[in-house]
C-alpha positions in Angstrom: 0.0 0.0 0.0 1.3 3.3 -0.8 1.6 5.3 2.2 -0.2 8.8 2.2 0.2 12.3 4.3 -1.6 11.7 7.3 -2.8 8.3 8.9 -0.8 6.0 7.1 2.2 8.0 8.1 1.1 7.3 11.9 -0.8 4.3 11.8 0.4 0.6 11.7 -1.6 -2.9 11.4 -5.1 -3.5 9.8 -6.2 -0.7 7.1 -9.9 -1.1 8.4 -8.9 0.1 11.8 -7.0 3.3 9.8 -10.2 3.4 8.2 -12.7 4.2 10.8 -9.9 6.1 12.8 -9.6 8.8 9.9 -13.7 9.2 9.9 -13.8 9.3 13.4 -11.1 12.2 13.3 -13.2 13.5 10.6 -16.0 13.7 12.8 -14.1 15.7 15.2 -13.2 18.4 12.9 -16.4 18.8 11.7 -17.9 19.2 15.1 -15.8 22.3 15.4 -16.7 23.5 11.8 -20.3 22.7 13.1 -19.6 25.6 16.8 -18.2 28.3 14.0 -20.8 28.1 11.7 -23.5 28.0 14.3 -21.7 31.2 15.8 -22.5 33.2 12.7 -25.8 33.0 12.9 -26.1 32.4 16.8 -25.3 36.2 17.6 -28.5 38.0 15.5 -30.7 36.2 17.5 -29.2 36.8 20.6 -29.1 40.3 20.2 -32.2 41.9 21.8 -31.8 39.7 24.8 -28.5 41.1 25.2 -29.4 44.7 25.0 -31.9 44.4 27.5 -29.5 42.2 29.9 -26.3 44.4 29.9 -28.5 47.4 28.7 -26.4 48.3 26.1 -27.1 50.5 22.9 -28.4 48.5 19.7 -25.3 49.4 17.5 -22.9 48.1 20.6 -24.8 44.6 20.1 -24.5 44.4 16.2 -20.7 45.4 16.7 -20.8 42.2 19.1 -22.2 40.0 16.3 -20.1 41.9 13.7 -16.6 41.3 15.9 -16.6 37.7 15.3 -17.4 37.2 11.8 -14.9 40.0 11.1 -11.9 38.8 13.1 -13.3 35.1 11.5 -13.3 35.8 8.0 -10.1 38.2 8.1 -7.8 35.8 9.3 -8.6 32.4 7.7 -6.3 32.5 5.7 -3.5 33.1 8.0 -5.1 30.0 10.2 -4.6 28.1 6.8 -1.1 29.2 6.5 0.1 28.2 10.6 -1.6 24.9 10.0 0.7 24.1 6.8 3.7 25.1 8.5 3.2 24.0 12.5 1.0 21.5 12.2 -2.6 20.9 11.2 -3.6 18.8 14.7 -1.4 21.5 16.2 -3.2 24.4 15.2 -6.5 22.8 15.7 -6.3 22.2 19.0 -5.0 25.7 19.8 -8.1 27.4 17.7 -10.5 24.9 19.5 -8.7 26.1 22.6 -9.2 30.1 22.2 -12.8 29.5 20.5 -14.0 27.5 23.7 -12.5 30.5 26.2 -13.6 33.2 23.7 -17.1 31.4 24.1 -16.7 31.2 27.8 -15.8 34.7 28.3 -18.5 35.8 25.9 -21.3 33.9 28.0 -20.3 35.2 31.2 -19.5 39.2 30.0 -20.5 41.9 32.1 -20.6 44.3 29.8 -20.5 45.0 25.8 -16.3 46.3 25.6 -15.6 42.6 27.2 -18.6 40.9 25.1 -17.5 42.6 21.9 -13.7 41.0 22.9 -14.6 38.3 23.7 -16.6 37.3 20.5 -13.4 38.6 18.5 -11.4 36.2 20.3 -14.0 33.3 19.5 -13.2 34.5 15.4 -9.6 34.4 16.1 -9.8 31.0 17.5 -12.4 29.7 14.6 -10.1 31.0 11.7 -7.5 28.9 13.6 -9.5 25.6 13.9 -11.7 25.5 10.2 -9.4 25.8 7.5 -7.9 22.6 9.1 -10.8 20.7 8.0 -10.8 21.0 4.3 -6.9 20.5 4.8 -7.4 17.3 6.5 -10.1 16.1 3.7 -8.0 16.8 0.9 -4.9 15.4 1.9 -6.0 12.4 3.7 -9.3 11.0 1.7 -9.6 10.1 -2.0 -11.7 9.5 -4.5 -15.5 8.9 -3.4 -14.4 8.6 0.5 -13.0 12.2 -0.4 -16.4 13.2 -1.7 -18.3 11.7 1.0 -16.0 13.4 3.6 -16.7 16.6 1.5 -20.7 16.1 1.5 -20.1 15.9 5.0 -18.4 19.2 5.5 -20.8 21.0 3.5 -23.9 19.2 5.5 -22.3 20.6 9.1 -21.9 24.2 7.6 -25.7 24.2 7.0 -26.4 22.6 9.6 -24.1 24.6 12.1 -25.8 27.8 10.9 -29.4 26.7 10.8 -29.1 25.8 14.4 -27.6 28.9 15.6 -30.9 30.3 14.6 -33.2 27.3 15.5 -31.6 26.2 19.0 -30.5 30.0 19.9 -34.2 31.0 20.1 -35.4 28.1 21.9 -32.3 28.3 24.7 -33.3 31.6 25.2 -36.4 31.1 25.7 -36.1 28.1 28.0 -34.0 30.6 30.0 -32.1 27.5 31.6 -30.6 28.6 35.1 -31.8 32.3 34.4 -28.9 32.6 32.3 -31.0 33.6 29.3 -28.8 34.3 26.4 -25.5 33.1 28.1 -26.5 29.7 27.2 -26.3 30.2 23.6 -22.5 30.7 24.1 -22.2 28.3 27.1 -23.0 25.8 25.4 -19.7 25.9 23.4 -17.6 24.6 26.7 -19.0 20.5 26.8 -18.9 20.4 22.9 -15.1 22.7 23.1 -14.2 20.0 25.6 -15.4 17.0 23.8 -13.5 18.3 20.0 -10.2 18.6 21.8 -10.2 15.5 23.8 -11.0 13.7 20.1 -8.6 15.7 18.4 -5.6 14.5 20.9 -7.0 11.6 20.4 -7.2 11.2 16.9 -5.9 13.4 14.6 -2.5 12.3 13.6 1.1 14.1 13.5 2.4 14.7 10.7 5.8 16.2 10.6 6.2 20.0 9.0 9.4 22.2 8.1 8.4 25.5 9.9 8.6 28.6 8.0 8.8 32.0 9.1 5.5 33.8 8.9 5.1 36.8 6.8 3.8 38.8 9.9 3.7 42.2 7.5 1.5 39.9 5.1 -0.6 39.5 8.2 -0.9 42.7 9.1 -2.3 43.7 5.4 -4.7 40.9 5.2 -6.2 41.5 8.2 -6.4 45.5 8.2 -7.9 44.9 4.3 -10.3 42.4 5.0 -11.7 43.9 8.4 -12.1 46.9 6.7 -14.3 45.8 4.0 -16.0 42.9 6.4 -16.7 45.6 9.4 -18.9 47.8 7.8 -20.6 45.0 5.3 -21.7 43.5 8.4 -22.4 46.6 10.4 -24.0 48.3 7.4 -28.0 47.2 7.0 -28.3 48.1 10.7 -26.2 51.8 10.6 -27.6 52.9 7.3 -24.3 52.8 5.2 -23.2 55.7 6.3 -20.1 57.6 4.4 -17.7 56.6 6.7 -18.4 52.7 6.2 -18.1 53.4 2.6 -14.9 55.3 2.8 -13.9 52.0 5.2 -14.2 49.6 2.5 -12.2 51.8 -0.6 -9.8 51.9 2.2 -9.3 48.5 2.6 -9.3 47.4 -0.9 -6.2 49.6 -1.2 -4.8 47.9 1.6 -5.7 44.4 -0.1 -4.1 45.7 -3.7 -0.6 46.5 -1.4 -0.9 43.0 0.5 -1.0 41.5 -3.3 2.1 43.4 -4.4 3.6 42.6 -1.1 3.4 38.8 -1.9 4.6 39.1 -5.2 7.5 41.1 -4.1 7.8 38.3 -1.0 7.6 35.6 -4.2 10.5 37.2 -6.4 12.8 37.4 -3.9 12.1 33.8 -3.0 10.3 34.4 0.6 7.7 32.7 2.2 5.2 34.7 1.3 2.0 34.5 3.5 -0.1 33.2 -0.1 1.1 31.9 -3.0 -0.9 33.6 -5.6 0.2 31.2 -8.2 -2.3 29.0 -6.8 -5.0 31.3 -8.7 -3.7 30.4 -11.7 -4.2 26.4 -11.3 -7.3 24.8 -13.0 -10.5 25.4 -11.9 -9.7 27.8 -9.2 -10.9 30.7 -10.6 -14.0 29.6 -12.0 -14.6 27.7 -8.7 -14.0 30.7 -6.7 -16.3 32.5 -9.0 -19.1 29.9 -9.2 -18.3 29.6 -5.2 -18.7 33.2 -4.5 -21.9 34.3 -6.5 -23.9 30.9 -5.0 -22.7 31.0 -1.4 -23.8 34.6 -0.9 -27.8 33.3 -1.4 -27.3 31.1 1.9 -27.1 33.2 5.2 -28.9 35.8 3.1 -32.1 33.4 3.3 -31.2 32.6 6.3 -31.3 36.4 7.6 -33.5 37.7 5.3 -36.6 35.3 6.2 -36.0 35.2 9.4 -36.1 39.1 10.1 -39.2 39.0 7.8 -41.1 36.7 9.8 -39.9 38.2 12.9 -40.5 42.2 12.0 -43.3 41.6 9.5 -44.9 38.8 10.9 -44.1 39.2 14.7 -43.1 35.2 14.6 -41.0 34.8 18.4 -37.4 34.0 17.3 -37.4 30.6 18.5 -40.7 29.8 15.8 -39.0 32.0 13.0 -35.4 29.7 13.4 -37.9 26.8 13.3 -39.7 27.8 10.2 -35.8 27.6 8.4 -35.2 24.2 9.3 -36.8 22.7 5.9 -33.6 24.5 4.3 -31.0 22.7 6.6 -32.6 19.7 6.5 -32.8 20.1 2.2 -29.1 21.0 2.1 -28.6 18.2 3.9 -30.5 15.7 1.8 -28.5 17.6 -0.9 -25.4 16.8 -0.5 -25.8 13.1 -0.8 -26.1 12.4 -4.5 -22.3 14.4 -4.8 -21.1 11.3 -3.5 -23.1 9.3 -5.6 -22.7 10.7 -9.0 -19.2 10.2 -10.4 -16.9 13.2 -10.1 -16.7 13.7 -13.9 -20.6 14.8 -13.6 -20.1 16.7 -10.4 -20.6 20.1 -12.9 -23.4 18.9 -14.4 -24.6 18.4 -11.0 -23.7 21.6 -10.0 -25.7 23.3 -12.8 -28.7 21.2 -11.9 -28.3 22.5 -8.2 -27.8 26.2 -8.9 -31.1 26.3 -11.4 -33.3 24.2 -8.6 -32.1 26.6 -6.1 -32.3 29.9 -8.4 -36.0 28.5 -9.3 -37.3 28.2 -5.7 -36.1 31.4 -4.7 -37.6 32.8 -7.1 -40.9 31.0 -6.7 -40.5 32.2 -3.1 -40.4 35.9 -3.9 -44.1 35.0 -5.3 -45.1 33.3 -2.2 -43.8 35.9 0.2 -45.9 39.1 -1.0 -48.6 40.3 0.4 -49.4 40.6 4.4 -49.7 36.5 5.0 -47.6 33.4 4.3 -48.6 30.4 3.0 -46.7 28.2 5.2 -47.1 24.9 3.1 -45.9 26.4 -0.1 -43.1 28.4 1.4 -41.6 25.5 3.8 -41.5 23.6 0.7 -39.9 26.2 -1.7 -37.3 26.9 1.7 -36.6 22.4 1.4 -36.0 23.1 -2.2 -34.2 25.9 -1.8 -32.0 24.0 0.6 -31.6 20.8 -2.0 -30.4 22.8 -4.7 -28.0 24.6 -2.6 -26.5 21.5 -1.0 -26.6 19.5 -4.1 -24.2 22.4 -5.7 -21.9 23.5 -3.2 -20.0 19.8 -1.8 -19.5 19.2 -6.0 -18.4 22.6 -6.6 -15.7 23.0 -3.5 -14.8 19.8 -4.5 -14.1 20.5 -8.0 -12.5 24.1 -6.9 -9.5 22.4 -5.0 -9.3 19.4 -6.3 -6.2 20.0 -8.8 -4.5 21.6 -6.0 -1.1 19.8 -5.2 -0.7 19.0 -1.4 1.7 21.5 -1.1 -0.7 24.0 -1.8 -3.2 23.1 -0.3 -3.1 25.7 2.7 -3.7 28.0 0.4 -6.2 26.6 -1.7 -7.8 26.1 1.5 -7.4 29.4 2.7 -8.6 31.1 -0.3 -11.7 28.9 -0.4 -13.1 29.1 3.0 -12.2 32.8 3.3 -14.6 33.0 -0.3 -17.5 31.7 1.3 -17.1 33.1 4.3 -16.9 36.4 3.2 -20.2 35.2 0.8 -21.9 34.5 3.9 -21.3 38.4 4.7 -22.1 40.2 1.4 -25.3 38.1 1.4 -26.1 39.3 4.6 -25.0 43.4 3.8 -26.4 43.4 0.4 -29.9 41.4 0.7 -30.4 42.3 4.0 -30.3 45.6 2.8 -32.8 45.1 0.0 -35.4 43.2 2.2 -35.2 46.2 4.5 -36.1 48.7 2.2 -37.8 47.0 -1.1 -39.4 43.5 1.4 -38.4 39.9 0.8 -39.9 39.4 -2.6 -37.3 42.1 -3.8 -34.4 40.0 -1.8 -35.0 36.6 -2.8 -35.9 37.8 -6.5 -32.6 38.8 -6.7 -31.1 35.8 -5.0 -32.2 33.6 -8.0 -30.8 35.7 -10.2 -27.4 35.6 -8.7 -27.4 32.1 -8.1 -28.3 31.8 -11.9 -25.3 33.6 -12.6 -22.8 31.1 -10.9 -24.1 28.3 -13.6 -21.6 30.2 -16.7 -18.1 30.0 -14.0 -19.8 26.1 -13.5 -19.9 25.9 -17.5 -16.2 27.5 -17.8 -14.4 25.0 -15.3 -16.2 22.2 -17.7 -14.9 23.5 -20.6 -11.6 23.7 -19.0 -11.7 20.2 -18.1 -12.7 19.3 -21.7 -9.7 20.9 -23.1 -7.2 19.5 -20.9 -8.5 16.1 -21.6 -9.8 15.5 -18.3 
């Protein structure tokens, strides 16, 4: 048997027993994708409870929310980098480590300068931990136990997510203890605990050549990317104010220096903090495209139906996270037939996914006008919804880094998760915006038409393939 990176490195004696060890390290590393991605979506509807309790302004909350999603999606690609060159179980465990305290901390905080810290250091910590995951799937699983493993990471995001909106209403409303809406962050520690006594466990040791970190890279990355991530997240509840704009021009001139930077760091033969050339392999632009453009329907839904049910409907937020389960639970049923289909039909099935999901959002915009929802119609549109979208996304990632060499990888990674992360935050800035001035019918109208236009990057990667004979 050839040995590969990873378990068979580590692991001696029957292959079965390497087997199930690798899934059940899998399953620990998507049990911490699953506490990040439910921490996006935990903090909107813990909001109000938290102005109340530490009675605290309204724009001090959203900076709360907005601290860890812009300290998350800044520095994922640094996280990417530290686990390539100290170790992916390494860095893992420390991100689980700060995540758990950051969560900790942010459950017992007396007051919004500590709660805003606190859920910055719970980003800081997730950025660590996540981009380990896809790391881990593409260099230890292949062929269909890579696609399965894949299906499975895409299943935990949606899943993560969804219940940070379904569970977070109904802990704070059960008000365990009286702790309210500490519980929503509480509740981090036994599952924080539980991810890093499997990851000692079972994740295995590989052995790295340390490089020095390009700590000015750093520096630019981060400043660039929080300064366009702060005030997209802030923005729907401030108004878009001139400074947020100024902000973001600001930070995509930072981002064009951090590029020149790295291809200064390349030419003199550095280590620079991302190897640009990685853009240039198959697929990858297309993918990021195609990755970009579909992802940023998915917390918009999220966000955008649940604030209509909630403000138009006056649904509790424990019943409004309810009504989105039929999405999870369709993404969820979506992602299976990726690892049933053979990978040279994965963008066909991509295609497929992207017009089911651009169709029931679409068909959704009709559902939601007027002053009443048709609950039957719209839960079903919301499963569909949820299908197309998972039956796209695992094929598409999959297809986005899988020509990526393993010494790449952290940056294939890196770029990849920080794409749909940052999705996940111009859905929520842009269509948040539009359901708040033009309603829901506006939002998801224009959903399907952006999810639409991911199909031609799908269509390009094909004809890429077809050319290089693949």
């Amino acid at each position: 048997m050839i040995a590969r990176p990873g378990f068979d490195r580590v692991e001696t004696g029957d292959v079965t027993t390497t087997s199930r060890r690798r899934w059940a390290a899998l399953a620990v590393v998507l049990t911490g994708q699953f506490m990040a991605s439910m921490d996006t979506t935990v903090g909107n509807v813990a909001a109000p409870s938290i102005e109340r309790d530490l009675k605290i302004e309204s724009g001090v909350a959203a900076l709360a929310v907005a601290a860890y999603t812009l300290t998350y999606a800044s520095t994922l690609i640094t996280g990417a980098r530290l686990g390539s060159d100290r170790g992916r179980r390494r860095i893992f465990v420390l991100g689980i480590i700060v995540f758990t305290v950051g969560s900790v901390v942010t459950g017992a905080a007396p007051n919004g300068v500590l709660l805003i810290a606190a859920r910055a250091v719970q980003g800081i910590g997730a950025a660590l931990a996540i981009p380990q995951a896809i790391a881990f799937i593409q260099v230890d699983f292949v062929g269909s136990a890579r696609t399965r493993a894949l299906a499975a990471y895409g299943a935990m995001i949606s899943l993560g997510a969804s219940m940070g909106l379904a569970a977070g209403g109904a802990l704070i409303s059960a008000d365990l203890l009286g702790l309210g809406w500490r519980t929503v962050f509480l509740i981090n520690l036994p599952i924080g605990v539980l991810v890093l006594i499997g990851a000692v466990r079972l994740l295995p040791v590989i052995p790295v050549s340390p490089r020095r970190l390009d700590l000015p890279g750093v520096a630019l990355l981060s400043i660039g990317a929080g300064a366009i991530i702060g005030p997209l997240t802030l923005g729907p509840s401030t108004g878009w104010t001139s400074p947020e704009w100024l902000l973001i021009a600001g930070g995509l001139v930072v981002l064009v220096v951090f590029v020149a930077w790295q291809r200064a760091q390349q030419r003199r033969g550095g280590s620079p903090l991302f190897d640009l050339g990685v853009l240039a392999m198959p697929r990858m632009r297309p993918g990021l495209l195609a990755l970009l453009l579909s992802s940023t329907t998915y917390t918009a839904v999220l966000y955008c139906v649940a604030a209509d049910l909630q403000d138009r409907h006056h649904y509790p937020a424990a019943a409004a996270g309810l009504a989105l389960l039929p999405f999870a639970v369709g993404f969820g049923v979506g992602s299976i037939p990726g690892s049933l289909v053979a990978q040279q039909r994965h963008p066909a099935l991509v295609i497929a996914g992207l017009f089911v999901l651009g169709g029931s959002l679409m068909l959704l915009a009709v559902v939601s006008r007027g002053d009443h929802w048709s609950a039957g119609p719209a839960m079903a549109l919301l499963a569909a919804a949820g299908l197309g979208y998972g039956a796209g996304f695992t094929p598409l990632l999959g297809l986005t880094v899988a020509s990526v060499r393993p010494d790449r990888i952290a940056d294939a990674t890196g770029i990849a998760t920080t794409t749909f992360q940052f999705s996940f935050v111009v859905g929520i800035a842009v269509f948040g915006s539009i359901n708040t001035d033009f309603g829901l019918a506006a939002a998801m109208s224009m959903m399907a038409l952006l999810a639409w236009a991911a199909i031609p990057a799908v269509a390009a990667m094909k004809r890429r393939d077809i050319r290089s004979g693949r």
